[in-house]
ROVO-856999 format. One record per residue (C-alpha): residue in three letters; chain; x, y, z. Coordinates in nm, 2 decimals, decimal comma. Example, Ala and Ser with C-alpha at 12.3 -4.5 7.8 and 13.67 -1.06 7.14 Angstrom:
2
[atom ALA; A; [1,23; -0,45; 0,78]] [atom SER; A; [1,37; -0,11; 0,71]] 
! end
This chain:
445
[atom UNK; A; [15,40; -4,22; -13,21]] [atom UNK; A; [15,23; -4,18; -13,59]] [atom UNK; A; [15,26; -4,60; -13,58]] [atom UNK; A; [15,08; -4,63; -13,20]] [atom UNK; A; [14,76; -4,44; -13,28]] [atom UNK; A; [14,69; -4,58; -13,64]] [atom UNK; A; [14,72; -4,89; -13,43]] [atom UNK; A; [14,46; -4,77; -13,19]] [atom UNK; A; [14,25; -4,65; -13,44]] [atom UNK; A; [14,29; -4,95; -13,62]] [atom UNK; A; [14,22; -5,16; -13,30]] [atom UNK; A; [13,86; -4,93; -13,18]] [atom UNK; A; [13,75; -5,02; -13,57]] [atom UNK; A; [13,80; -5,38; -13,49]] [atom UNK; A; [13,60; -5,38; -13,19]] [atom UNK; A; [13,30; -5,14; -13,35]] [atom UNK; A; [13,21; -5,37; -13,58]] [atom UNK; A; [13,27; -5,70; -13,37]] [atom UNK; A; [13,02; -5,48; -13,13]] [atom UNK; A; [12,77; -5,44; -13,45]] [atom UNK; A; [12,79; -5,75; -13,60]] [atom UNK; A; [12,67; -5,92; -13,28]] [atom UNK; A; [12,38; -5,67; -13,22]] [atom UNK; A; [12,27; -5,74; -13,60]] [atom UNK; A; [12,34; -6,06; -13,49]] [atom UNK; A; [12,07; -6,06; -13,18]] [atom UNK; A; [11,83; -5,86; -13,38]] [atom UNK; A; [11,78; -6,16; -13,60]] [atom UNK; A; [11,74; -6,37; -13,32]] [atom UNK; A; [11,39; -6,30; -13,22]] [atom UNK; A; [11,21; -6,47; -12,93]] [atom UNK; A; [10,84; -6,46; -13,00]] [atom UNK; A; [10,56; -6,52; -12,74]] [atom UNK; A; [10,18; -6,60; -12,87]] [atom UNK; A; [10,08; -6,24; -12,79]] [atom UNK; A; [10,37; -6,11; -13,01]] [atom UNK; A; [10,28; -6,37; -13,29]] [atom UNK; A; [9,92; -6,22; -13,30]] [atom UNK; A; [10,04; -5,87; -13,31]] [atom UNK; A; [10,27; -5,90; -13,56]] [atom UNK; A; [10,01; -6,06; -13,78]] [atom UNK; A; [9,76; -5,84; -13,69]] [atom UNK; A; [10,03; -5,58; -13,84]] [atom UNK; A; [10,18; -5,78; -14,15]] [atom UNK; A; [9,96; -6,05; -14,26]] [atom UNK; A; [9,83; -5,89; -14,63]] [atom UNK; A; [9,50; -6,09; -14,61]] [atom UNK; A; [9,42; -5,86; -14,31]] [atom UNK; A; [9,60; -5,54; -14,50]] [atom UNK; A; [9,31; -5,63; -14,79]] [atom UNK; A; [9,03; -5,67; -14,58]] [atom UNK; A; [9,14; -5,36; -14,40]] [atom UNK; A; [9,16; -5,17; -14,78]] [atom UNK; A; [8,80; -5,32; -14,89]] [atom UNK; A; [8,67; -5,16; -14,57]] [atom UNK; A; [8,85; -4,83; -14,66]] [atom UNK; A; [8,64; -4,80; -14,98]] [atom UNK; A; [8,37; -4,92; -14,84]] [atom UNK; A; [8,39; -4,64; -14,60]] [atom UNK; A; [8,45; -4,36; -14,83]] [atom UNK; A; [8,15; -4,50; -15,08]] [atom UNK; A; [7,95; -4,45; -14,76]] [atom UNK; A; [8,10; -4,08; -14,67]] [atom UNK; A; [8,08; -3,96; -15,01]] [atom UNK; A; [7,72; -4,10; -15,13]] [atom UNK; A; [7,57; -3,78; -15,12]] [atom UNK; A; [7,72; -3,70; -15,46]] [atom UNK; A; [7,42; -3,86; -15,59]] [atom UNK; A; [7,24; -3,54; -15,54]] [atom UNK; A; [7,46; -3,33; -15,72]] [atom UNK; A; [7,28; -3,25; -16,07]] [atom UNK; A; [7,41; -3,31; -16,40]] [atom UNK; A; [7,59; -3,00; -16,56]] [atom UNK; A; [7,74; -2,92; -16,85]] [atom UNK; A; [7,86; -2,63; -16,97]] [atom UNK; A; [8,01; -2,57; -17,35]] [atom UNK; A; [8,09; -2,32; -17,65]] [atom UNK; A; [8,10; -2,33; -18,00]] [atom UNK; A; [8,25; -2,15; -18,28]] [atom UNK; A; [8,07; -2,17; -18,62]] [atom UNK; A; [8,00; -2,00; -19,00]] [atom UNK; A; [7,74; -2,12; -19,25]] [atom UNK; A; [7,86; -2,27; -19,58]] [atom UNK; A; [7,59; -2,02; -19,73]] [atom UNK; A; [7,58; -1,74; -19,54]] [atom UNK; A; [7,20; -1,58; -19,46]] [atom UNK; A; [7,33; -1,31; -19,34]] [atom UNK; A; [7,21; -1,01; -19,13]] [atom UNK; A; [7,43; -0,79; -19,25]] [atom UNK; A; [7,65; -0,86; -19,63]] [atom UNK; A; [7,95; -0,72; -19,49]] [atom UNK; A; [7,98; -1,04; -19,26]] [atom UNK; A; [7,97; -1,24; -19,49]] [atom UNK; A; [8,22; -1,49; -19,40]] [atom UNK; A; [8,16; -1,43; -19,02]] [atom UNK; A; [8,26; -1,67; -18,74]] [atom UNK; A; [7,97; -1,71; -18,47]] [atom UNK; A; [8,00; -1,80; -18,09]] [atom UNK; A; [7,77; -1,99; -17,90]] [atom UNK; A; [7,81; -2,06; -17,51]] [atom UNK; A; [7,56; -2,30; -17,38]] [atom UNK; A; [7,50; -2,39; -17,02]] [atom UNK; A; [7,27; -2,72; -16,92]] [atom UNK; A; [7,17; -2,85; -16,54]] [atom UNK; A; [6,97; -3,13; -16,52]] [atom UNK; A; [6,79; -3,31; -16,20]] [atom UNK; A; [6,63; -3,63; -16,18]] [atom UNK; A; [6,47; -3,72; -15,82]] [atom UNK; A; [6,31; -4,08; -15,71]] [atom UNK; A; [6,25; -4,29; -15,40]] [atom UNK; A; [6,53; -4,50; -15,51]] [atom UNK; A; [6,80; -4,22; -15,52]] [atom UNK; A; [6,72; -4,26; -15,08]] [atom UNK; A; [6,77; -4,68; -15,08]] [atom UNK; A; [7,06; -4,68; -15,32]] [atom UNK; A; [7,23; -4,44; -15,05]] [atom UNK; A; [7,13; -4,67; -14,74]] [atom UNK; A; [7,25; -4,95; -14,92]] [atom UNK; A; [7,64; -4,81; -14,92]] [atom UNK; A; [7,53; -4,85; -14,54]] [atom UNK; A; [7,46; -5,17; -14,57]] [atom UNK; A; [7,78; -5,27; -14,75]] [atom UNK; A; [7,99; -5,08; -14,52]] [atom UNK; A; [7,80; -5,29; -14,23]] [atom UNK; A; [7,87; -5,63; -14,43]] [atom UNK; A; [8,25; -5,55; -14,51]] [atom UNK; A; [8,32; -5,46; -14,12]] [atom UNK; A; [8,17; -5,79; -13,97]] [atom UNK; A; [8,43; -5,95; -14,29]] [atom UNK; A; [8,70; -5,73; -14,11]] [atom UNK; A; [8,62; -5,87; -13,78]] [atom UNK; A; [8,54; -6,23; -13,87]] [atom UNK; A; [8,93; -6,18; -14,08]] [atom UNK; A; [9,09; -6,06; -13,75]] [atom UNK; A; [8,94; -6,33; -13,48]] [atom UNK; A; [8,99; -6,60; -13,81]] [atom UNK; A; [9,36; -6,50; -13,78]] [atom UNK; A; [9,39; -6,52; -13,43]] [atom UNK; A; [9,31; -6,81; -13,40]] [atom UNK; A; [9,51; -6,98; -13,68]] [atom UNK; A; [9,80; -6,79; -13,58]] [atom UNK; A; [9,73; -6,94; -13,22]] [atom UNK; A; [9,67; -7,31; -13,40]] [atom UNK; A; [10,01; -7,22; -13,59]] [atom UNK; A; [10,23; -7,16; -13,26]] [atom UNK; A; [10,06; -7,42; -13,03]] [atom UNK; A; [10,17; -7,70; -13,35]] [atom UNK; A; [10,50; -7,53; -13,36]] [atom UNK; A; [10,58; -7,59; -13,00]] [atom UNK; A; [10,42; -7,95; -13,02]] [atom UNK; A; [10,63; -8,07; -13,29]] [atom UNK; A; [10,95; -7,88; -13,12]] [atom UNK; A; [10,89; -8,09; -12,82]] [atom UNK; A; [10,81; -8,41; -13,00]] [atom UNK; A; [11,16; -8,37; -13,20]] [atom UNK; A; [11,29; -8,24; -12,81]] [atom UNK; A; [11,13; -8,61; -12,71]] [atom UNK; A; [11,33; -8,78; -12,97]] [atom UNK; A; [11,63; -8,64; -12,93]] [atom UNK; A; [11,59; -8,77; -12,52]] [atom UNK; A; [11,52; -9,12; -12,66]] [atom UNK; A; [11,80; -9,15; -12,88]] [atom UNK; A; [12,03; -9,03; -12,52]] [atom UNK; A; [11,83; -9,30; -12,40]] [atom UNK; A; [11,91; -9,56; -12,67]] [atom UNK; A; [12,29; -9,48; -12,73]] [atom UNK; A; [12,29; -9,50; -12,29]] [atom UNK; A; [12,15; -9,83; -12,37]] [atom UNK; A; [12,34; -9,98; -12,67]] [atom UNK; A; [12,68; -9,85; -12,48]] [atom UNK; A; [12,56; -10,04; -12,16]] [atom UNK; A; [12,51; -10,39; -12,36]] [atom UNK; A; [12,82; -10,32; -12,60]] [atom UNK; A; [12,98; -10,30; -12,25]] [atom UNK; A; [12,81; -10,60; -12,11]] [atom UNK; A; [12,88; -10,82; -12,43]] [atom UNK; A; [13,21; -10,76; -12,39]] [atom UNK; A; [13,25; -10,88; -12,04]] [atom UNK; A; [13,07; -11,16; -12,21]] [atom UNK; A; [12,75; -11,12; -12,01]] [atom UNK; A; [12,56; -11,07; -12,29]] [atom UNK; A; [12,46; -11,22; -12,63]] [atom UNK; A; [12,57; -11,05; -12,96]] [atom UNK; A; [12,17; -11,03; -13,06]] [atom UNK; A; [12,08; -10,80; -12,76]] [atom UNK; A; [12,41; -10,56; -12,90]] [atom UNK; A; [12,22; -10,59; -13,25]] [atom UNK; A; [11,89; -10,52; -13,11]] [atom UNK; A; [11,99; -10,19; -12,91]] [atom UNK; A; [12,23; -10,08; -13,21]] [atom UNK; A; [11,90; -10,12; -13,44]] [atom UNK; A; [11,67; -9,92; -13,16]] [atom UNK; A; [11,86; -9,65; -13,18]] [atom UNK; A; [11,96; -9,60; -13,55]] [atom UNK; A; [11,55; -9,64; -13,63]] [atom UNK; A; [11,55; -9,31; -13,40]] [atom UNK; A; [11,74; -9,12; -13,64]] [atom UNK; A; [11,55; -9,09; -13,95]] [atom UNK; A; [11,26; -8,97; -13,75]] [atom UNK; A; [11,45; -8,71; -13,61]] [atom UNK; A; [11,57; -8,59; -13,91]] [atom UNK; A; [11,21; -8,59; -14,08]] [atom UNK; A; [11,02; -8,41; -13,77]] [atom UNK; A; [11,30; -8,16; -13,79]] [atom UNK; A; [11,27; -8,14; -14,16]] [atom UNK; A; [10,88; -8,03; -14,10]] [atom UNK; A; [10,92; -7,84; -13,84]] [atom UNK; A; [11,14; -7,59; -14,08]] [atom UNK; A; [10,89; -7,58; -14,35]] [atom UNK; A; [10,63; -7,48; -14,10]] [atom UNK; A; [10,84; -7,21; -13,95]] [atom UNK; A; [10,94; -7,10; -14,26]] [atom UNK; A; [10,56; -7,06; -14,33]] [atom UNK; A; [10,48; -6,91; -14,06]] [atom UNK; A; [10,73; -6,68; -14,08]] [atom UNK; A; [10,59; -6,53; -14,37]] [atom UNK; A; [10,24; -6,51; -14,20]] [atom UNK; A; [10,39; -6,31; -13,91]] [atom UNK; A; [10,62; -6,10; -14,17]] [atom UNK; A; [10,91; -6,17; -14,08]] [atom UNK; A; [11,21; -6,26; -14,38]] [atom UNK; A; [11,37; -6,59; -14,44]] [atom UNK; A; [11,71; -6,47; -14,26]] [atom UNK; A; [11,52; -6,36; -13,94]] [atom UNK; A; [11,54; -6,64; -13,71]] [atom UNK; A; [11,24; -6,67; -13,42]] [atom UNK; A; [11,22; -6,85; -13,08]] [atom UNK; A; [10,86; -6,96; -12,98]] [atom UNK; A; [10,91; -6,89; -12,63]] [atom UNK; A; [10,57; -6,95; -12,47]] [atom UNK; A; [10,52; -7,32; -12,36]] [atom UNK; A; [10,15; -7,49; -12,40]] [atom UNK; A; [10,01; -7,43; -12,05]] [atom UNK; A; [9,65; -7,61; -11,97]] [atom UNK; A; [9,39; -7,46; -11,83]] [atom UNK; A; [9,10; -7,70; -11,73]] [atom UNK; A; [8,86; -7,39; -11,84]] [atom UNK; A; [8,49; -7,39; -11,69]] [atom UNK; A; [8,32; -7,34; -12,02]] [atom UNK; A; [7,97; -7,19; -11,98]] [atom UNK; A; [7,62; -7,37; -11,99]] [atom UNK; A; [7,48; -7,43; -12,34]] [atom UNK; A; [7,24; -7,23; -12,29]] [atom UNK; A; [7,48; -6,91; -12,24]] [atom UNK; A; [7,66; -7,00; -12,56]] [atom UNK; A; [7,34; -7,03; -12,75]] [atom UNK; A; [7,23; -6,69; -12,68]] [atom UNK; A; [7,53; -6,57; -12,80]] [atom UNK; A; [7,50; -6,72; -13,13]] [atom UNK; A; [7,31; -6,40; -13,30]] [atom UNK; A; [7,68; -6,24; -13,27]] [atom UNK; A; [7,88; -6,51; -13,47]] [atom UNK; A; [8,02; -6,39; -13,80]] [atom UNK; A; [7,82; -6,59; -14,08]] [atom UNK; A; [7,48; -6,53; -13,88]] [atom UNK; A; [7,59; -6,16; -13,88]] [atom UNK; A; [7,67; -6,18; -14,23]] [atom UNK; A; [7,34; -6,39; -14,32]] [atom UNK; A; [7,13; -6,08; -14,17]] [atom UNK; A; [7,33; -5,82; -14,34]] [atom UNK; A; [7,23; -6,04; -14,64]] [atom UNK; A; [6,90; -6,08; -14,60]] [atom UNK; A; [6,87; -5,65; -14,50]] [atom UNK; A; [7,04; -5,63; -14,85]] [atom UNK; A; [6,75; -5,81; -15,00]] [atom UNK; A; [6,49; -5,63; -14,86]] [atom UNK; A; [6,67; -5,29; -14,98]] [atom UNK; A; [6,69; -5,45; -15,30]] [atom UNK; A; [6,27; -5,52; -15,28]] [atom UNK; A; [6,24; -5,20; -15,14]] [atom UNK; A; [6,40; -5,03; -15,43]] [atom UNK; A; [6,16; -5,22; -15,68]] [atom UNK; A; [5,88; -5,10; -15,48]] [atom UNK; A; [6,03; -4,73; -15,54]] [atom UNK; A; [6,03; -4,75; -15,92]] [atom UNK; A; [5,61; -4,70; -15,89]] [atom UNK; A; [5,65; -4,37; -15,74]] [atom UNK; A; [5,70; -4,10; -15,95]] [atom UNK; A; [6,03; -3,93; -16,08]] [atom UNK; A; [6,06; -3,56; -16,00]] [atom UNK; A; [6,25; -3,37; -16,30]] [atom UNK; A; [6,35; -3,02; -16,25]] [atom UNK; A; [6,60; -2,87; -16,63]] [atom UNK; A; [6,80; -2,52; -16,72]] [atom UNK; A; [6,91; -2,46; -17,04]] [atom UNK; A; [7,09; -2,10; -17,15]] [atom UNK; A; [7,19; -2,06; -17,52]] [atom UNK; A; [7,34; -1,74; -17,60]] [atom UNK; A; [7,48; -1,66; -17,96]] [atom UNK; A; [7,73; -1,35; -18,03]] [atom UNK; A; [7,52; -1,24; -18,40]] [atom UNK; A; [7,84; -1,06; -18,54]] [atom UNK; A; [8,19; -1,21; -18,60]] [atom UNK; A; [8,37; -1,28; -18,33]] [atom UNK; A; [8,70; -1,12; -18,48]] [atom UNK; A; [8,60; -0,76; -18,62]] [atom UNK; A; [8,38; -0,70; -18,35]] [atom UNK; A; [8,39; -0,66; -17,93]] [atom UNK; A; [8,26; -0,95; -17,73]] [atom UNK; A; [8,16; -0,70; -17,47]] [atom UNK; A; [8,02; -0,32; -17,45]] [atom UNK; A; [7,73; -0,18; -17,28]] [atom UNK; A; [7,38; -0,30; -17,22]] [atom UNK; A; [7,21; -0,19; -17,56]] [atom UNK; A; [7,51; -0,36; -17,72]] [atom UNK; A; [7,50; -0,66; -17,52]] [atom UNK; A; [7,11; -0,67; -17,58]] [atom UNK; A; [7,12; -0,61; -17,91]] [atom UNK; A; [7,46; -0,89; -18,01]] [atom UNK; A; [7,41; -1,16; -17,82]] [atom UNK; A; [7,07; -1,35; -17,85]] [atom UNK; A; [6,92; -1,65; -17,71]] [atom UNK; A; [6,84; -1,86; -17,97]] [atom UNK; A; [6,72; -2,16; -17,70]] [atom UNK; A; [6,68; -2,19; -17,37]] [atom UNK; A; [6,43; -2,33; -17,04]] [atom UNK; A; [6,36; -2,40; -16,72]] [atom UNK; A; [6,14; -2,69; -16,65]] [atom UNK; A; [5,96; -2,88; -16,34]] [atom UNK; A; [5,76; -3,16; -16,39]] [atom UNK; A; [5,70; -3,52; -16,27]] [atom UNK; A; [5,67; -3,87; -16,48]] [atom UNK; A; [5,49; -4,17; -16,38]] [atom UNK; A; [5,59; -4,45; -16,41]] [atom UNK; A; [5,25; -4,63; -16,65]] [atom UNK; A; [5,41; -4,90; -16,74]] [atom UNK; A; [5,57; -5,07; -16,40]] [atom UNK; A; [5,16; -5,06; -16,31]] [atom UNK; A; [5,09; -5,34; -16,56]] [atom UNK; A; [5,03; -5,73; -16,46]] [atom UNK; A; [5,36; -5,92; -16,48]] [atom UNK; A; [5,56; -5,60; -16,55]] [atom UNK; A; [5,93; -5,66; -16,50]] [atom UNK; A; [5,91; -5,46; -16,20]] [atom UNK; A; [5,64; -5,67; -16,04]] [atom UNK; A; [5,81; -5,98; -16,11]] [atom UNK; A; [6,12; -5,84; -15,95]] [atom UNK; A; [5,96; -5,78; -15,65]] [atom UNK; A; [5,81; -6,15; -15,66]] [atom UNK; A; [6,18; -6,26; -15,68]] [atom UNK; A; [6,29; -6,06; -15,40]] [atom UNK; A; [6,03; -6,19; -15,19]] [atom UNK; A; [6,10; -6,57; -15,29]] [atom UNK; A; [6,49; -6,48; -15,22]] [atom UNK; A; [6,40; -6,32; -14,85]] [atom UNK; A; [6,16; -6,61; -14,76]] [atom UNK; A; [6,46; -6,84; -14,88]] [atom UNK; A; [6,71; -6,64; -14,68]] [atom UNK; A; [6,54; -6,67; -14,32]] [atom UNK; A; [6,51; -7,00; -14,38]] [atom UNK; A; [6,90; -7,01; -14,43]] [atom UNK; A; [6,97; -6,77; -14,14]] [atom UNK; A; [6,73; -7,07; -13,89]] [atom UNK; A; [6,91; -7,37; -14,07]] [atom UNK; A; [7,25; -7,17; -13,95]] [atom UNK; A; [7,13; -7,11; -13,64]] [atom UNK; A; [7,06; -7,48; -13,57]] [atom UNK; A; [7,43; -7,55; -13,72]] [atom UNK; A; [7,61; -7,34; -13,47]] [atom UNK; A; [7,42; -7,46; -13,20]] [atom UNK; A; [7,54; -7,86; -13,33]] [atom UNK; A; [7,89; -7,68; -13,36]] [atom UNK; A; [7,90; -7,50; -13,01]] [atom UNK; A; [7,74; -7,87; -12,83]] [atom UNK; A; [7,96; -8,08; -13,07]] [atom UNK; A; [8,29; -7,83; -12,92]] [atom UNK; A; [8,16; -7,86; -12,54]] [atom UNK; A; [8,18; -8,22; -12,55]] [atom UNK; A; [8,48; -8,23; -12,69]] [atom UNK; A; [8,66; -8,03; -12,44]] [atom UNK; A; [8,53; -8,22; -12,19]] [atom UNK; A; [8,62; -8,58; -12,32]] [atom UNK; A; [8,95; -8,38; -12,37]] [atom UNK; A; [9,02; -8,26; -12,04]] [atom UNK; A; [8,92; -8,66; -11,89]] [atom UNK; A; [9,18; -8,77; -12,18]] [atom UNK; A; [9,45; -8,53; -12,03]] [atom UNK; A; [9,38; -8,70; -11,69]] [atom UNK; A; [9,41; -9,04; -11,80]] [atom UNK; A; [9,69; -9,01; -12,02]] [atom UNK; A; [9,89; -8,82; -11,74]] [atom UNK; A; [9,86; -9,08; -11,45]] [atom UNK; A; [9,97; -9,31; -11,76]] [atom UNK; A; [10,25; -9,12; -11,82]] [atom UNK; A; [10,32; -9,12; -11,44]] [atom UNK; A; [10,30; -9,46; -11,41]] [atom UNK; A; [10,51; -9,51; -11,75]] [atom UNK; A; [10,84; -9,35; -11,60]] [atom UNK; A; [10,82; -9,51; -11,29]] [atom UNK; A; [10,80; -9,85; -11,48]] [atom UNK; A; [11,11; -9,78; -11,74]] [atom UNK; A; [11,32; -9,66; -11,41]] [atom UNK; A; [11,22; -9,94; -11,26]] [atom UNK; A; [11,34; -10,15; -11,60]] [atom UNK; A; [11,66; -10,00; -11,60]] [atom UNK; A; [11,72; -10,08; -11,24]] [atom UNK; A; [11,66; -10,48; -11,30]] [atom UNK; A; [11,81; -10,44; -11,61]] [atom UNK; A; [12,13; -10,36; -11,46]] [atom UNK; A; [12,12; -10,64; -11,20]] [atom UNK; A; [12,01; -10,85; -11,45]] [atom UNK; A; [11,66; -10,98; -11,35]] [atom UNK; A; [11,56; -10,77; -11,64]] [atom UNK; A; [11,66; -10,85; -12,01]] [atom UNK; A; [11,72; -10,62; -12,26]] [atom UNK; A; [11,33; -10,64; -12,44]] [atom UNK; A; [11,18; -10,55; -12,12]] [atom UNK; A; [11,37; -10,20; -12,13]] [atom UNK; A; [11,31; -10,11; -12,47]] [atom UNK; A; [10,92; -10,19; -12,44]] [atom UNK; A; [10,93; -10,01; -12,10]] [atom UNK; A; [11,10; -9,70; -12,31]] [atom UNK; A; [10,84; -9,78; -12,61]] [atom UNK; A; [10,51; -9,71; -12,35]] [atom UNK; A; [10,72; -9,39; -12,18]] [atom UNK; A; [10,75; -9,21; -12,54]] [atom UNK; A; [10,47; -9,33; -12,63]] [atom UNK; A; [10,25; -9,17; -12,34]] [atom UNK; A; [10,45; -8,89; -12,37]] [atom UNK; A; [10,35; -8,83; -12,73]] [atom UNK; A; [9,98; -8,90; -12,69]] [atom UNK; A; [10,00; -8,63; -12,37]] [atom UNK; A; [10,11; -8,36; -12,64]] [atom UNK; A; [9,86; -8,49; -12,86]] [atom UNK; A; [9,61; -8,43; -12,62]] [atom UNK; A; [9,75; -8,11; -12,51]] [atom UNK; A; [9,71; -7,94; -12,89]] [atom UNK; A; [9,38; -8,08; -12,98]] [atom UNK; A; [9,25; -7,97; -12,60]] [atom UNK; A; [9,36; -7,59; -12,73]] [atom UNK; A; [9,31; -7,62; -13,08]] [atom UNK; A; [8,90; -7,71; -12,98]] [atom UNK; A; [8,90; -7,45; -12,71]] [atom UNK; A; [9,01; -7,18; -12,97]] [atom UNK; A; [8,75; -7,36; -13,27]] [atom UNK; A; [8,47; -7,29; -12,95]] [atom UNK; A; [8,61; -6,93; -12,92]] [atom UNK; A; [8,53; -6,87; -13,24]] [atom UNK; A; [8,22; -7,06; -13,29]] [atom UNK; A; [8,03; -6,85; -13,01]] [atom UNK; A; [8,23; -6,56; -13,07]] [atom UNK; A; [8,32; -6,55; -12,73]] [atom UNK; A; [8,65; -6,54; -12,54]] [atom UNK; A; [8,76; -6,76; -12,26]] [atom UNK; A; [8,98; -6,67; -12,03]] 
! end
């Protein structure tokens, strides 16, 4: 009985981890669609992790600029005796003193205000970065997947031709040894399809390395293995009038980031402006000295003895304001800052309309594009269309013999071929579309 349930036990064990090793198994088996690729890239990629950390401290330099205000304090204490004592009373002769000294200090300008707005600014600037980042990722990781599936189809494609050739070379090895056929038509097709196989091997061979890259932009480990699952689906999209693009131009990334520039500049003018106006100082100083030494006598009693023991020696409060004289002169440093600043904004706007006409050459350049692509796509499917029906029609002569063995693999030669150029087609038709995305900021659905 003993022997029967170590048995079972033994036998349940066997099964649990047969049961785990297959869901560990599966869970390293991942089929990924585009939206999950974007996801998890959103959520891994460490570019994006850094951009989203450079906006965190930009935030937080922006939430906690009104430190600025907070005046300078200091607060301190010393313990002292003279080498030759003047002394106040000769039986203190080798007394210890104590001073405690307190100092606040406050300095406030025009340029305290602009040096706050400008951690506005910055925070501004680093979330258009964040944004241009994310829709910069996208679309790469879109790019990435698209190629992925191209080049999986491409080595698919091979794999169908070298069926194809082997089909064939068996046929005329068959053929040639009914004697029907001549031993250079069995060389020719042995040759077709042993030329297949180092391409197969090299497409597959790049194909790994860009998984394997883009493994690591998703996040995923080397041992995790991943399925693109979505399949490159064409959608003749009616892209909007020029016109409609064009206005949308002020919301691209490097025009955003131009303006935020040039608003940078004229902060940075604005704040040479400031050092004319006058600084406003405000100052509190307390200096109190206990006269008698500090360890015969009490630090504390009542308000004669207080009075009468510890003494200010120094000690103010001041308001004032300084002028600035000097930033008033011809071709002060000041002045010729603001000259520069002025130079650097003219120079700007004239960057921000050369960038403007860019995008717009982009945007038109990315229309016309598309379109020559979607007449491509047409052409190069009726081609393909008209390519199968040709090598079918090869095959069939071939095998009754009005056909020789050249016409086949030429007919087979144009098929691949047209199919090749139709996947092409197909990944530079969506790699454009998402370039126009991006270059008009602008989603199409």
């Amino acid at each position: 009985m003993n022997r029967f349930i170590i048995i079972f036990y033994i036998f349940i064990g066997y099964i649990s981890c047969y049961s785990n090793n297959n869901t560990i198994n599966s869970l390293k088996n991942i089929d990924i669609t585009i939206n999950d690729a974007v996801n998890l890239a959103l959520r891994n990629n460490l570019d994006y992790e850094t951009e989203k950390l450079k906006l965190e401290n930009k935030k937080w330099q922006m939430y906690t600029c009104w430190n600025s205000f907070i005046p300078n304090i200091t607060a301190g204490f010393l313990l002292y005796r003279y080498n030759s004592y003047k002394n106040i009373n000769a039986n203190d002769s080798d007394a210890w003193n104590l001073n405690l000294n307190f100092n606040l200090s406050y300095t406030l300008n025009a340029s305290l205000f602009l040096s706050l707005y400008q951690t506005i600014i910055d925070y501004k600037a680093e979330k258009i970065n964040l944004n241009s980042a994310k829709s910069s990722l996208i679309k790469n990781v879109k790019k990435q997947y698209f190629n992925l599936v191209i080049l999986k189809k491409n080595i698919e494609l091979i794999n169908d031709e070298m069926i194809n050739a082997k089909k064939l070379y068996e046929q005329t090895k068959a053929i040639f040894e009914k004697g029907l056929s001549s031993e250079y038509n069995l060389l020719s097709s042995k040759i077709q399809y042993e030329n297949l196989k180092p391409s197969i091997i090299s497409l597959q061979k790049k194909y790994n390395q860009n998984l394997l890259l883009y493994k690591q932009v998703l996040g995923f480990k080397d041992e995790f293995d991943i399925n693109l699952v979505d399949e490159i689906q064409i959608k003749k999209h009616d892209i909007e009038s020029k016109e409609i693009l064009f206005k949308n131009i002020e919301n691209r990334f490097d025009i955003q980031l131009l303006k935020i520039s040039l608003e940078t500049l004229n902060n940075s003018k604005n704040k040479y402006i400031a050092s004319f106006t006058p600084n406003f100082l405000f100052r509190y100083y307390a200096d109190l000295t206990f006269q008698k030494n500090i360890f015969k006598y009490n630090w504390f009693g009542d308000y004669n003895y207080m009075n009468s023991n510890w003494n200010q020696i120094d000690g103010e409060i001041s308001l004032g304001l300084s002028f600035p004289l000097s930033s008033w002169f011809p071709f002060s440093n000041e002045q010729m800052h603001i000259e520069t600043a002025t130079n650097q904004i003219i120079q700007k706007k004239f960057e921000i309309t050369k960038a403007r006409q860019s995008a717009k050459i982009e945007i038109e350049s990315l229309i016309e594009s598309i379109e020559g692509s979607k007449e491509i796509l047409n052409s190069i499917y009726e081609n393909l269309i008209f390519a199968q029906r040709a090598y079918e029609m090869a095959k069939e002569e071939y095998n009754v013999g009005t056909k020789n063995l050249l016409d086949v693999q030429n007919s087979m030669a144009d098929l691949n071929k047209a199919k090749f150029n139709f996947l092409s087609e197909e990944l530079n038709y969506i790699s454009t579309l998402l370039d126009l995305e991006y270059a008009s900021n602008k989603i199409f659905e």
